[in-house]
MDTraj code that builds the backbone (N, CA, C; nanometers):
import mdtraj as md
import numpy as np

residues = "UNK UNK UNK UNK UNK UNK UNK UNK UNK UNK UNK UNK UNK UNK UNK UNK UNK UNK UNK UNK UNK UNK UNK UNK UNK UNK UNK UNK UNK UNK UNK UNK UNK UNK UNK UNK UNK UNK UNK UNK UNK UNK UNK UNK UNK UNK UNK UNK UNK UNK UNK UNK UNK UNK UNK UNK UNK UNK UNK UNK UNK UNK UNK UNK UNK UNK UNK UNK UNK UNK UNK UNK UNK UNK UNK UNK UNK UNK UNK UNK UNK UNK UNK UNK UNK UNK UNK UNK UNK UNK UNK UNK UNK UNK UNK UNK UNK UNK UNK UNK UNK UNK UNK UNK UNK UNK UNK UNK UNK UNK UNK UNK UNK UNK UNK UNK UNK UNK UNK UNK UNK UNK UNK UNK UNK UNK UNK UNK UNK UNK UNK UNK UNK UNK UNK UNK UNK UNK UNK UNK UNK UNK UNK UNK UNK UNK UNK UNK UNK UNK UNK UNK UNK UNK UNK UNK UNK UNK UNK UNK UNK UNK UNK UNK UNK UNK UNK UNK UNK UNK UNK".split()
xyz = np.array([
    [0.0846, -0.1183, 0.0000],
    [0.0000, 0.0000, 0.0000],
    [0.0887, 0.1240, 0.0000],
    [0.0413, 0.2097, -0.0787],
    [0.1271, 0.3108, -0.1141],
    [0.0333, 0.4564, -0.0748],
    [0.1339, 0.5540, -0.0034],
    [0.0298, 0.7082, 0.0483],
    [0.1341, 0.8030, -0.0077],
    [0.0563, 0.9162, -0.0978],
    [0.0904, 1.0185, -0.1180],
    [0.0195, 1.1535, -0.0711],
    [0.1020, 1.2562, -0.0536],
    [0.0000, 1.3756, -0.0121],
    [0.0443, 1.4817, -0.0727],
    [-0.0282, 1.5422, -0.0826],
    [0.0092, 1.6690, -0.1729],
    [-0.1057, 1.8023, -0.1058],
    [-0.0431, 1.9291, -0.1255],
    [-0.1340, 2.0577, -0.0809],
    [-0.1398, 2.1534, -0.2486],
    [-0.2487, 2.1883, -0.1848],
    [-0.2742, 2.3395, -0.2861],
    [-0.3102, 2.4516, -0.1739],
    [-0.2544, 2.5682, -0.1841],
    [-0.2409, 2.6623, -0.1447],
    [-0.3606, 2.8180, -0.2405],
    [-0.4570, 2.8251, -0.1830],
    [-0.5603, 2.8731, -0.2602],
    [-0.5966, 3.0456, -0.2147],
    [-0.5472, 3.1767, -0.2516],
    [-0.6092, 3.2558, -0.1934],
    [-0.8029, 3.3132, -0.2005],
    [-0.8116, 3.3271, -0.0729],
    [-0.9610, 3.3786, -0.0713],
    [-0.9806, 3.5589, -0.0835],
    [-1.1059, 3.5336, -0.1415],
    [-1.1181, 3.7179, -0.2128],
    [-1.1299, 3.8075, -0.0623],
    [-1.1882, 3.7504, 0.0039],
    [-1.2377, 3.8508, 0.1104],
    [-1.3922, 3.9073, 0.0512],
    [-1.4773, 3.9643, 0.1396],
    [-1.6066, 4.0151, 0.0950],
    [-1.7003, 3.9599, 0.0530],
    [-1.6586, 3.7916, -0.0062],
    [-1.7468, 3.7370, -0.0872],
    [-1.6986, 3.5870, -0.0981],
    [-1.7710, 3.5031, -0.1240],
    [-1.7716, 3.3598, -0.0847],
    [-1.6541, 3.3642, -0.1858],
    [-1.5735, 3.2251, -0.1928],
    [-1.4293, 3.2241, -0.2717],
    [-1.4483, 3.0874, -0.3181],
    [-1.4449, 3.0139, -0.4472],
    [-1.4789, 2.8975, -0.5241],
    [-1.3565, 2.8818, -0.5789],
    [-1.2600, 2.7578, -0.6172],
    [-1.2016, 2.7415, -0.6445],
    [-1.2132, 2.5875, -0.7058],
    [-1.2071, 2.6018, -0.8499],
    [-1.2366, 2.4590, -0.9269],
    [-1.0807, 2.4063, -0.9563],
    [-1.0896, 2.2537, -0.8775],
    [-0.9488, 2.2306, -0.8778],
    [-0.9230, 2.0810, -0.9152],
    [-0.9976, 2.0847, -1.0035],
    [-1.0208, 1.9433, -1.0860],
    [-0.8919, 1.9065, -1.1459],
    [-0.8505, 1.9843, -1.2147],
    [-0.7390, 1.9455, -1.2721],
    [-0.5700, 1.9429, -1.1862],
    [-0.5708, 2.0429, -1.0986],
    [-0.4652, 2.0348, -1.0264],
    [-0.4504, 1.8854, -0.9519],
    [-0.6156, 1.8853, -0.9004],
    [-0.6033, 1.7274, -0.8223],
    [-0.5833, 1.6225, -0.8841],
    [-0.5982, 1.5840, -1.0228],
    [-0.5370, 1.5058, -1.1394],
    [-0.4023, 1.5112, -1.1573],
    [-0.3680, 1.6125, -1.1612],
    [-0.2083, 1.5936, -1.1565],
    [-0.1587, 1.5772, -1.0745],
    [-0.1903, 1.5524, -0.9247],
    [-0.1405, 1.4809, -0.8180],
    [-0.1987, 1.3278, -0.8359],
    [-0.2605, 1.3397, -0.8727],
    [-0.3291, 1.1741, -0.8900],
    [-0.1925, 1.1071, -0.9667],
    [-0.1600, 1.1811, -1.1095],
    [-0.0863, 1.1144, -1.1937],
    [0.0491, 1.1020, -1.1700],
    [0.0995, 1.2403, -1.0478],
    [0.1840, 1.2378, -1.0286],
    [0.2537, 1.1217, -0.8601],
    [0.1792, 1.0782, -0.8204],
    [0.1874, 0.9188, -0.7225],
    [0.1882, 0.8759, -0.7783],
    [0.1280, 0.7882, -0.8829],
    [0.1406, 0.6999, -0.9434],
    [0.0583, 0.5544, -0.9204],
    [-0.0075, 0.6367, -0.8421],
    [-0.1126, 0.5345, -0.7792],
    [-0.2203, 0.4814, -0.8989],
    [-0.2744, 0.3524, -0.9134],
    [-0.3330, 0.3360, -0.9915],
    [-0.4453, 0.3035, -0.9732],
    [-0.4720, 0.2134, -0.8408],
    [-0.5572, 0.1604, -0.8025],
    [-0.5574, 0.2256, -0.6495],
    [-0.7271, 0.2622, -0.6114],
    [-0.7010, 0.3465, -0.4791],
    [-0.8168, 0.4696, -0.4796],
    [-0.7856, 0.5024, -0.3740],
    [-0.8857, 0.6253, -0.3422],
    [-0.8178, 0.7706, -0.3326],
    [-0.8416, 0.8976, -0.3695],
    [-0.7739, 0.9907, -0.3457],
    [-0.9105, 1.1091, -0.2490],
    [-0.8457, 1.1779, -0.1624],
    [-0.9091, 1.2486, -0.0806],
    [-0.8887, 1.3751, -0.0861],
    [-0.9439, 1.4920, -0.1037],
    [-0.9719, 1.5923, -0.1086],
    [-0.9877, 1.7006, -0.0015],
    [-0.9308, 1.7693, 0.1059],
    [-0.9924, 1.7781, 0.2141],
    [-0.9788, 1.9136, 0.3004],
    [-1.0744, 1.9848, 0.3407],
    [-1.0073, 2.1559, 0.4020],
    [-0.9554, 2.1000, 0.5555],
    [-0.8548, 2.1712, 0.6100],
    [-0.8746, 2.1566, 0.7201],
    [-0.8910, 2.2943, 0.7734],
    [-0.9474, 2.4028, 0.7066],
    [-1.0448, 2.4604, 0.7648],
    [-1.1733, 2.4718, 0.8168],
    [-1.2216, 2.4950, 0.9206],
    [-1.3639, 2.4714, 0.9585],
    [-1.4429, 2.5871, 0.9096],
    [-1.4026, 2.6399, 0.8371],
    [-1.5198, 2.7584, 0.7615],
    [-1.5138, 2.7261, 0.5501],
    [-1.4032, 2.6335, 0.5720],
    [-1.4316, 2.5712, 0.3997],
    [-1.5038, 2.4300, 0.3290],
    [-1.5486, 2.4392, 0.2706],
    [-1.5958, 2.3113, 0.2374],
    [-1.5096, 2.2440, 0.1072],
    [-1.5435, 2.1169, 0.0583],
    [-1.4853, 2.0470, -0.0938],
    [-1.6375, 1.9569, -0.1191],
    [-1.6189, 2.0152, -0.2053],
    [-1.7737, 1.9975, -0.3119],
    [-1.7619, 1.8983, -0.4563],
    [-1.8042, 1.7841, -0.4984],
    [-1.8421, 1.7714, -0.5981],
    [-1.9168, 1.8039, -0.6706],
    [-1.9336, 1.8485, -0.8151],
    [-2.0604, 1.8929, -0.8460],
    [-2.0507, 1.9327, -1.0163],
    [-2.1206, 1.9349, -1.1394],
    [-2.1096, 1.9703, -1.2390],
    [-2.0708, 2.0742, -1.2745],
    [-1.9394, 2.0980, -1.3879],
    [-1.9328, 2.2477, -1.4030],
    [-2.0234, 2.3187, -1.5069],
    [-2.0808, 2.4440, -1.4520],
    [-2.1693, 2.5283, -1.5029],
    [-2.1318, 2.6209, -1.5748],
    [-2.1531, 2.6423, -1.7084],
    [-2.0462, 2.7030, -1.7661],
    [-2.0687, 2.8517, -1.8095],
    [-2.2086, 2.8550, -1.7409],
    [-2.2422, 3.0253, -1.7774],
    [-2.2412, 3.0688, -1.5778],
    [-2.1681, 3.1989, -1.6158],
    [-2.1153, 3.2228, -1.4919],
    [-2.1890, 3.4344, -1.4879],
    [-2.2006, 3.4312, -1.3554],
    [-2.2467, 3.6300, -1.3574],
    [-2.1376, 3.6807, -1.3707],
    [-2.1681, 3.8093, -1.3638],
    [-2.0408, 3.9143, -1.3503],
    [-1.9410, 3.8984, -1.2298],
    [-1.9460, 3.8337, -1.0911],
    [-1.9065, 3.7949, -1.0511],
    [-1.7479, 3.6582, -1.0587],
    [-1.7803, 3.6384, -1.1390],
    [-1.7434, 3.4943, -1.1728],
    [-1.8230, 3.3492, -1.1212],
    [-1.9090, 3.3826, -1.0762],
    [-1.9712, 3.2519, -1.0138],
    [-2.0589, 3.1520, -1.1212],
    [-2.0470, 3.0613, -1.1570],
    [-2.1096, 2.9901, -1.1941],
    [-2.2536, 2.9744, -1.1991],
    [-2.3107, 2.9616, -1.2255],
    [-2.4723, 2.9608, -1.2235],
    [-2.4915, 2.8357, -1.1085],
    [-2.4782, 2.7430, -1.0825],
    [-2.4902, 2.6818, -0.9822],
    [-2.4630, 2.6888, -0.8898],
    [-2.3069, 2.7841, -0.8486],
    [-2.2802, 2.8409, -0.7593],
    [-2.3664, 2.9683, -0.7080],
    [-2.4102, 3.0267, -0.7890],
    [-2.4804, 3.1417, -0.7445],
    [-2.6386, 3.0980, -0.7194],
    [-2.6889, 2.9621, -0.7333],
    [-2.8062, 2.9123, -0.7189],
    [-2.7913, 2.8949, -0.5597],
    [-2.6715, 2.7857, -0.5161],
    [-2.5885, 2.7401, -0.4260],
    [-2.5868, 2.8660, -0.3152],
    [-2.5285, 2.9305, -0.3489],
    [-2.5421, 3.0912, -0.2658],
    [-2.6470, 3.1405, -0.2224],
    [-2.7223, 3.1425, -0.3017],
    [-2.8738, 3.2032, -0.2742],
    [-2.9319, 3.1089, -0.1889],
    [-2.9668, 2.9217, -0.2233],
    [-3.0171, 2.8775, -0.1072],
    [-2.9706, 2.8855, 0.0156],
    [-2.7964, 2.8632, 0.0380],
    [-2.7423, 2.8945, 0.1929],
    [-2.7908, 2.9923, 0.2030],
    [-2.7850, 3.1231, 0.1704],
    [-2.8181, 3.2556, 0.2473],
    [-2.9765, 3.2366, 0.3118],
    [-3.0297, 3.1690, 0.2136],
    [-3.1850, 3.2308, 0.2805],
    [-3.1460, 3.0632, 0.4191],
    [-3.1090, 2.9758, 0.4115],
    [-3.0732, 2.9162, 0.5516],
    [-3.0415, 2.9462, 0.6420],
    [-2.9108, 3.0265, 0.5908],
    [-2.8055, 3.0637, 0.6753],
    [-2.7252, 3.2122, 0.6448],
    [-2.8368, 3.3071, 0.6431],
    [-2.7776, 3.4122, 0.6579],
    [-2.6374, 3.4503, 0.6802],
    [-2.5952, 3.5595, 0.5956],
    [-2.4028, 3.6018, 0.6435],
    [-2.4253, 3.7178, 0.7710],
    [-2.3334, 3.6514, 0.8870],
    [-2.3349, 3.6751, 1.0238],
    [-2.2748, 3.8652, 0.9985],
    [-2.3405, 3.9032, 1.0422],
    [-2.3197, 4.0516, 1.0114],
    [-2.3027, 4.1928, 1.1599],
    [-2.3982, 4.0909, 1.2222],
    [-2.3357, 4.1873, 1.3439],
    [-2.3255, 4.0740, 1.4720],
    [-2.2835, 4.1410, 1.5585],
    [-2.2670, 4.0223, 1.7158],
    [-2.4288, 3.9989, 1.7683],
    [-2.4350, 3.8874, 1.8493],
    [-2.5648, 3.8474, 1.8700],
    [-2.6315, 3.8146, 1.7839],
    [-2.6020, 3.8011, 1.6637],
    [-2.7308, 3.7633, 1.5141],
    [-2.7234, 3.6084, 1.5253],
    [-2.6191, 3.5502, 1.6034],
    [-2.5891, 3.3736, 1.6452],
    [-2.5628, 3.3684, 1.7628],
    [-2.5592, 3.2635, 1.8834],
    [-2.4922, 3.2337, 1.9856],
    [-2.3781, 3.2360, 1.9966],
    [-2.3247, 3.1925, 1.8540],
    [-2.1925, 3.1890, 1.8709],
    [-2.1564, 3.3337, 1.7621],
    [-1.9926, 3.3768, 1.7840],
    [-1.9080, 3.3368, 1.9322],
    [-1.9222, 3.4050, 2.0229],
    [-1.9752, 3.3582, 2.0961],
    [-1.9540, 3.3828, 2.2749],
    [-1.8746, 3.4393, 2.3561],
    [-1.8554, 3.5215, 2.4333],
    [-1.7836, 3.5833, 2.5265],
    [-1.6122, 3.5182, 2.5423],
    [-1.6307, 3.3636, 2.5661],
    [-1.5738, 3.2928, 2.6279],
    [-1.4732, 3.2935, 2.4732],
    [-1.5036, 3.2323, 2.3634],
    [-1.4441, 3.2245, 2.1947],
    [-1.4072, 3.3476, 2.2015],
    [-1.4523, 3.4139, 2.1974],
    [-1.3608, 3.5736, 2.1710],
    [-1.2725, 3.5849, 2.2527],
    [-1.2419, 3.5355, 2.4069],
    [-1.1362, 3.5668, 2.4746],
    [-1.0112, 3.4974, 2.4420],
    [-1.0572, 3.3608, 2.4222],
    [-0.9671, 3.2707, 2.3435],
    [-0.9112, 3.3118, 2.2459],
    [-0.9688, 3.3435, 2.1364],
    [-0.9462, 3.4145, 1.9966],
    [-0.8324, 3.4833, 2.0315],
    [-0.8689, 3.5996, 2.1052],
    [-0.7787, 3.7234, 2.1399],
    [-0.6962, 3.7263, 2.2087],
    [-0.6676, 3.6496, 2.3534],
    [-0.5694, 3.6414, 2.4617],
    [-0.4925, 3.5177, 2.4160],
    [-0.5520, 3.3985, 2.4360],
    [-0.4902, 3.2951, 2.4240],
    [-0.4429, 3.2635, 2.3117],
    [-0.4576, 3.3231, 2.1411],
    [-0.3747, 3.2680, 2.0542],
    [-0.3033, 3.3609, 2.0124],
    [-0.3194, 3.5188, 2.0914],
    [-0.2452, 3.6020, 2.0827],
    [-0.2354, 3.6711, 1.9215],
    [-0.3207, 3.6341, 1.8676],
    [-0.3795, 3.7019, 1.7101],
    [-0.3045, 3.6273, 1.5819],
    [-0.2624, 3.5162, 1.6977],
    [-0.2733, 3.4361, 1.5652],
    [-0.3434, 3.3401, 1.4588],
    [-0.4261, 3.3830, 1.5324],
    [-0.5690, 3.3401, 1.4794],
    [-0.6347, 3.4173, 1.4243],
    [-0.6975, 3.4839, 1.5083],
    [-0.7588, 3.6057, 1.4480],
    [-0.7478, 3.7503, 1.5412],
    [-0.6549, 3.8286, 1.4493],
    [-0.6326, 3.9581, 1.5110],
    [-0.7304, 4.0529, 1.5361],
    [-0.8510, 4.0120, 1.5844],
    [-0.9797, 4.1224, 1.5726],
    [-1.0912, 4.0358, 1.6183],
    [-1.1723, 4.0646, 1.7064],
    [-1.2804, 4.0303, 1.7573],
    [-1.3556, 3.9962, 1.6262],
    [-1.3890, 4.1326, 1.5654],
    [-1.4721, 4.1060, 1.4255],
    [-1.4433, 3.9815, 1.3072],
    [-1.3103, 3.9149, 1.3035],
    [-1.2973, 3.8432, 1.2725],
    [-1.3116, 3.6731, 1.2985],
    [-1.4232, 3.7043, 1.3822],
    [-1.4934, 3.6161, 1.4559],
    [-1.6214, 3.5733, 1.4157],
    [-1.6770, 3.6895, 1.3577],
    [-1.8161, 3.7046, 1.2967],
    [-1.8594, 3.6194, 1.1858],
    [-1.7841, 3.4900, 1.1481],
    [-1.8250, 3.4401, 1.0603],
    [-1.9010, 3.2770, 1.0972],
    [-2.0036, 3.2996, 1.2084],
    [-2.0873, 3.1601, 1.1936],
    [-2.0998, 3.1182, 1.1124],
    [-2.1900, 3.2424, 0.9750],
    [-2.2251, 3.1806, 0.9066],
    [-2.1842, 3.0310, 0.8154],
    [-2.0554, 3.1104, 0.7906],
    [-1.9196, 3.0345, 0.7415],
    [-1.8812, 2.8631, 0.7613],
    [-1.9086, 2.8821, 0.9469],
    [-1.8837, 2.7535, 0.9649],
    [-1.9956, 2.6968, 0.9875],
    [-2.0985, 2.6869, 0.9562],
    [-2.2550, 2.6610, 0.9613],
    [-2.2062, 2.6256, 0.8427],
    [-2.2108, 2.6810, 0.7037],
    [-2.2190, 2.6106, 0.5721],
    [-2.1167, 2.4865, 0.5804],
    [-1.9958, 2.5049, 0.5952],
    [-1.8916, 2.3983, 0.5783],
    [-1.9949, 2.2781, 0.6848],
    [-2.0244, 2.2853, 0.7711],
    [-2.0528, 2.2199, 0.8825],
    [-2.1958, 2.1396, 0.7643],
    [-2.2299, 2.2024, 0.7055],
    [-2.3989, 2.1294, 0.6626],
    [-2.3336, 2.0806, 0.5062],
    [-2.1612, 2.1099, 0.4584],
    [-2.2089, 2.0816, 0.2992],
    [-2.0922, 1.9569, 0.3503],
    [-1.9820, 1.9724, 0.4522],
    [-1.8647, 1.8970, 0.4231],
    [-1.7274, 1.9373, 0.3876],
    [-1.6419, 1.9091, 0.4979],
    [-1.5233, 1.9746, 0.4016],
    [-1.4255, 1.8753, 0.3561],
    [-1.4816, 1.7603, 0.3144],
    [-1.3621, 1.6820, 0.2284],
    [-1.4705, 1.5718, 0.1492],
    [-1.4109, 1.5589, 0.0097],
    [-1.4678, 1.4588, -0.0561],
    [-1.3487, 1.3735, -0.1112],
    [-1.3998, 1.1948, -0.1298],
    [-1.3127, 1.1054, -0.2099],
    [-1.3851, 1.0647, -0.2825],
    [-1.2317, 1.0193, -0.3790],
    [-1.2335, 0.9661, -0.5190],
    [-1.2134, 0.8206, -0.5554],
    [-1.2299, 0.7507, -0.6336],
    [-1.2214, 0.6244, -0.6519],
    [-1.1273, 0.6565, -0.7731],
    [-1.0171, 0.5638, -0.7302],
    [-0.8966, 0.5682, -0.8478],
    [-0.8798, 0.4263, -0.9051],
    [-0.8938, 0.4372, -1.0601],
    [-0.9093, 0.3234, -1.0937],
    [-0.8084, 0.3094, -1.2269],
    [-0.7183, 0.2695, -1.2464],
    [-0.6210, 0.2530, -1.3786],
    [-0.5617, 0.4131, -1.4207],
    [-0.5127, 0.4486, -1.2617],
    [-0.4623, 0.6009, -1.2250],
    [-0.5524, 0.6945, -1.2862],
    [-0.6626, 0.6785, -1.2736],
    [-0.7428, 0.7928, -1.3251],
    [-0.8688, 0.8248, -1.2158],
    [-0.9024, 0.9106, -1.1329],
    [-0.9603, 0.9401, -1.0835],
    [-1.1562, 0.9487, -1.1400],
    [-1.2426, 0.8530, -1.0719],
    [-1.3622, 0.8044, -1.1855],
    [-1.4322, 0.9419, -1.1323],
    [-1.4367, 1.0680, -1.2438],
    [-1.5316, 1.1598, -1.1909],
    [-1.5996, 1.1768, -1.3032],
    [-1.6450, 1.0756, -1.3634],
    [-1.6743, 1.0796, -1.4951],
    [-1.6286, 1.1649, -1.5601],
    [-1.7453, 1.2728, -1.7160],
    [-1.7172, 1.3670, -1.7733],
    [-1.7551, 1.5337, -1.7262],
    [-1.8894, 1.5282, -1.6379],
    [-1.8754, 1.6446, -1.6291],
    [-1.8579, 1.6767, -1.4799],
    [-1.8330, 1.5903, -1.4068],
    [-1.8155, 1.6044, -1.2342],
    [-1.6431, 1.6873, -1.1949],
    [-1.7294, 1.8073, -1.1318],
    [-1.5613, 1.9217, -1.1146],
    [-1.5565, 1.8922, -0.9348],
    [-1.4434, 1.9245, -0.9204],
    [-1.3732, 1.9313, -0.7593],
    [-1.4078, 2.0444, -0.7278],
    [-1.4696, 2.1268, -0.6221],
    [-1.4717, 2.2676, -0.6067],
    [-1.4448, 2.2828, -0.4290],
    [-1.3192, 2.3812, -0.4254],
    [-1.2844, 2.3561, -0.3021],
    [-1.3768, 2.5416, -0.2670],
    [-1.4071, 2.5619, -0.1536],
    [-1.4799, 2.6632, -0.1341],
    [-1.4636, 2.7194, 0.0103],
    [-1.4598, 2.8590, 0.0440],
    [-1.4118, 2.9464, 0.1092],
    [-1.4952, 2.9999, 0.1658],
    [-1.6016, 2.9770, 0.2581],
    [-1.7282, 3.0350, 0.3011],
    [-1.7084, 3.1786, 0.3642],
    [-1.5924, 3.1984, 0.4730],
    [-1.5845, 3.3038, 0.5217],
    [-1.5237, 3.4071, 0.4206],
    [-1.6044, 3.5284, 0.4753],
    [-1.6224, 3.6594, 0.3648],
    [-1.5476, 3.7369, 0.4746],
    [-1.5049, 3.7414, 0.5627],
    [-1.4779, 3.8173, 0.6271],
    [-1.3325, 3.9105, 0.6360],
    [-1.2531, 3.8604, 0.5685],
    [-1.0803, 3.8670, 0.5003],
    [-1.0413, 3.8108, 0.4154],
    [-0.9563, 3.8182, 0.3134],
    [-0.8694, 3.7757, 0.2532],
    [-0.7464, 3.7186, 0.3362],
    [-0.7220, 3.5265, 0.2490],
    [-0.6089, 3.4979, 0.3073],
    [-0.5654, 3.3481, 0.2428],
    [-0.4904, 3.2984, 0.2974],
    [-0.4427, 3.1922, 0.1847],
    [-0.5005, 3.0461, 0.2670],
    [-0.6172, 2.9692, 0.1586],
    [-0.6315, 2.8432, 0.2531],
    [-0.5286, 2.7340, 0.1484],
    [-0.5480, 2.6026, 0.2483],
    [-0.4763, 2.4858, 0.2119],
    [-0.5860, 2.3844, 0.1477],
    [-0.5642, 2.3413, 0.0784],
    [-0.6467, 2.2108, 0.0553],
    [-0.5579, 2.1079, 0.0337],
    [-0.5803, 1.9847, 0.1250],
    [-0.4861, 1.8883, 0.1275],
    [-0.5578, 1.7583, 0.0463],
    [-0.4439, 1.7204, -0.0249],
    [-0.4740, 1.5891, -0.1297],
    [-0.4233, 1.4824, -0.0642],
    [-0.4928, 1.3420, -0.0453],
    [-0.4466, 1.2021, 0.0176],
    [-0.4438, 1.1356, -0.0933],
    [-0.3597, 1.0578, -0.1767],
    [-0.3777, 0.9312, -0.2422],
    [-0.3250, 0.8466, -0.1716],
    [-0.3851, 0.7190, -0.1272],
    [-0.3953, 0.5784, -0.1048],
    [-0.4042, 0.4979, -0.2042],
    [-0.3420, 0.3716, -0.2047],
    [-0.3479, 0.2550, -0.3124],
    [-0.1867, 0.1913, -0.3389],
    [-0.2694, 0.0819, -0.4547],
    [-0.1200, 0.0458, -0.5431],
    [-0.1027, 0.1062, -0.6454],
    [0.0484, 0.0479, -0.7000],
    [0.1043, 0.1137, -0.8153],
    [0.0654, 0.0485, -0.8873],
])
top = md.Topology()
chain = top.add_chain()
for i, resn in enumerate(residues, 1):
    res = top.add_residue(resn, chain, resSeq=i)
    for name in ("N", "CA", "C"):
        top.add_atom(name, md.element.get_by_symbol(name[0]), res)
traj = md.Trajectory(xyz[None], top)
């Protein structure tokens, strides 16, 4: 049994949800293990991002968003509203903000306000933040029109996430 791992390093816009179709990068880690037979994993280890399978849509707004993405958008919001002022959620709490601020000393997050993103981790929390692949004669089966979309829920800053790639299997 053979494990490879690989990262992508993805910046987020700030202001506005951040989509990143990474179908093909994750193929070339596929091809580049050499794994043939096996599963490959997809995965945020952020708790405000998700990894999405899903068809690519090829008429997109002025935005750049995809038409499914912006379908996608519209149902979370009317769910799950973007957290906009304090108290609009339980969380974060008195207790999370002190943490935030004293105890990681801003390395986390340099600003109370940068706290404000329930919403964020409410979506990742209801869509998922890692999906796998079935690798079969080194080719990852996502058929023809199934895209990887790694996604950035919090709007609240700009900043650089990770998305980490697992291949498992033989050669």
């Amino acid at each position: 049994m053979a494990v490879y791992s690989g990262k992508l390093i993805l910046p987020s816009h700030g202001n506005r949800v951040t989509y990143h179709e990474v179908t093909e990068q994750v193929k070339e880690h596929v091809a580049k293990s050499g794994i043939q037979e096996g599963i490959c994993t997809v995965a945020s280890p952020h708790t405000t991002c998700s990894v999405i399978f899903e068809e690519l849509s090829y008429d997109k707004n002025y935005y750049g968003y995809e038409y499914l993405q912006v379908d996608l958008n519209n149902l979370l919001e009317k769910l799950i509203p973007r957290c906009v002022t304090e108290g609009q959620y339980f969380h974060p709490g008195p207790n999370h903000i002190k943490v935030g601020l004293e105890d990681f000393k801003g390395k986390i997050s340099p600003d109370a306000y940068t706290m404000l993103n329930t919403d964020a981790h409410l979506k990742s929390t209801l869509l998922g933040t890692s999906e796998t692949f079935v690798i079969e004669n080194g080719e990852m089966q996502i058929g023809l029109v199934g895209y990887i979309y790694f996604i950035d829920w919090d709007q609240i800053r700009k900043r650089d996430r990770t998305c980490h790639i697992k291949i498992i299997g033989e050669y």
